[in-house]
N, C-alpha and C positions, 0 to 999 in steps of 0.2 A: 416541546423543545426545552434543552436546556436552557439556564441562566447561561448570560454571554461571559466567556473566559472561564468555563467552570465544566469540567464533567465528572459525574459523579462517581463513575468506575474507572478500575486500572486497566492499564491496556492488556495485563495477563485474564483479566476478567473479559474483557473483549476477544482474546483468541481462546479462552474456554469456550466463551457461546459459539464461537464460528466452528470449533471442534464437534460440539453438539449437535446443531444443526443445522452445518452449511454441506450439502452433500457432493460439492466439489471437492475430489483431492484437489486438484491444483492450488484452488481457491485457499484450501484450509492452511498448504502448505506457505502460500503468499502471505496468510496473516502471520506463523508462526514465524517465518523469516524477517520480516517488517518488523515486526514487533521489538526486537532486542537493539533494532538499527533505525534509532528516532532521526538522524543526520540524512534519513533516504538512501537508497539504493539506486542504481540505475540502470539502464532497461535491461543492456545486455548480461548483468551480472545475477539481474531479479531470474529472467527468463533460465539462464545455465543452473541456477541453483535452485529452482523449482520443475524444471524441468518442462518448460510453458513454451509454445509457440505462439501464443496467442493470450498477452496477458489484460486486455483490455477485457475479452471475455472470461476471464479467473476474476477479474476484481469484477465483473457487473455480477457476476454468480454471490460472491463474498461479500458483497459493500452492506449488503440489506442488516447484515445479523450483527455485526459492528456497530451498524449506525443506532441503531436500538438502545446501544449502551453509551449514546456520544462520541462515538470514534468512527473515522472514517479512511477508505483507502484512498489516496490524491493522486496524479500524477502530474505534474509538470516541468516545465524547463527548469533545468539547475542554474544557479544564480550568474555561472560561467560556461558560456559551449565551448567544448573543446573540438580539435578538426580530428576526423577519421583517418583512416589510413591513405583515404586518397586526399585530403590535405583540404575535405570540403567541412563546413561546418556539420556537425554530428547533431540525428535527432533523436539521438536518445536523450529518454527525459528522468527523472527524478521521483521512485514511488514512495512513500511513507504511508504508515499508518500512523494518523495524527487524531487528535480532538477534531470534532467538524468545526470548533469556532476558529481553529488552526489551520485554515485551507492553504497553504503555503504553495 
């Protein structure tokens, strides 16, 4: 484990390895999208521009080869819900690829 607040590689160093060898397209393409967008993405915009129905299983594919370098995929509620179109609270959540000491 790293020291706390500290990792040792760049996040472009973290989507090299996932490039290497994470043999998920999806996955690969979730870290390469993440990567340039540290503020997070959120579910519907991750899912359209990766092309994923199913992003919980792209990031358990991809988490592994990241975490190796200190960096990991997160996803959680953004700091404000917004309502859907039916005017209900929205659960879409917030993905990042951040430092693990960074679980936001």
């Amino acid at each position: 484990m790293l020291p706390e607040n500290q990792h040792c590689y760049s996040v472009e160093d973290a989507v090299a390895t996932v490039m290497r060898d994470c043999t998920s397209k999806q996955g690969v393409r979730m870290a390469q999208y993440l990567a340039p967008r540290q503020q997070g993405v959120l579910t519907g915009e991750l899912a359209a521009a990766i092309a994923c129905g199913n992003l919980s299983a792209a990031a358990a594919k991809v988490r592994p080869h990241p975490e190796a370098l200190g960096w990991t995929i997160t996803c959680a509620p953004p700091p404000r819900r917004s309502l859907n179109r039916f005017g209900e609270v929205s659960q879409a959540n917030l993905w990042r690829l951040s430092p693990l000491q960074d679980r936001r």
